[in-house]
N, C-alpha and C positions, 0 to 999 in steps of 0.2 A: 946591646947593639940592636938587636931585635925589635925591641920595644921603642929604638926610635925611630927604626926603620917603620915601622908600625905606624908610629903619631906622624910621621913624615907622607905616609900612604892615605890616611884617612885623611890630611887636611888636603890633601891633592884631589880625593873622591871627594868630601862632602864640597869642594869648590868646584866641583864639574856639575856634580846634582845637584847643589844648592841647597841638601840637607842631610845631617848622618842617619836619618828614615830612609831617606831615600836610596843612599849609598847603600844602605845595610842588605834590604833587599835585592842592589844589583849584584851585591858577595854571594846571596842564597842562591841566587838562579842561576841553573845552567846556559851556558854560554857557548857557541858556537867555537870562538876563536882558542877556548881551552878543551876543544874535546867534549861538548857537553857538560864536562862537569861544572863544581860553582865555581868561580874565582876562590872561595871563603877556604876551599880546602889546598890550595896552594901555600896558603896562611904561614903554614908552620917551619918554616926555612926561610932564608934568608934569600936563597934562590928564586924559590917562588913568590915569596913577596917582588922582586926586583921584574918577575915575570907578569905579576897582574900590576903593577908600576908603568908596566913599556905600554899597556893594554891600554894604561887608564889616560896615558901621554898622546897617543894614538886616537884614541874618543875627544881629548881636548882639542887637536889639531886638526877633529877631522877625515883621520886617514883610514878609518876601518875597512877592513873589506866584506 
């Protein structure tokens, strides 16, 4: 379940950045919206995938704050 949660996350990020280079590095960096830490360590749950998900819906449309 994880793993397609996963392939379901990247094609959402490398279609916002228009590349998995590019995506890969907005995972590394720390980020305001989660606390400073990176998106990449939400990673490992299904929760926090669903967490950098709503993040990355939010950049598509727009709504960041």
């Amino acid at each position: 379940e994880i793993v397609i949660e996963i392939n379901t996350l990247y094609d959402l990020g490398i279609d916002i950045f228009g590349s998995a280079d590019i995506f890969n590095k907005w995972l590394e960096k720390p980020n305001p919206f989660f606390e400073n830490k990176k998106p990449v360590t939400f990673l490992n749950t299904s929760t926090g995938i669903h967490y950098v998900f709503e993040e990355l819906k939010r950049i598509e449309f727009g709504t960041t704050a």
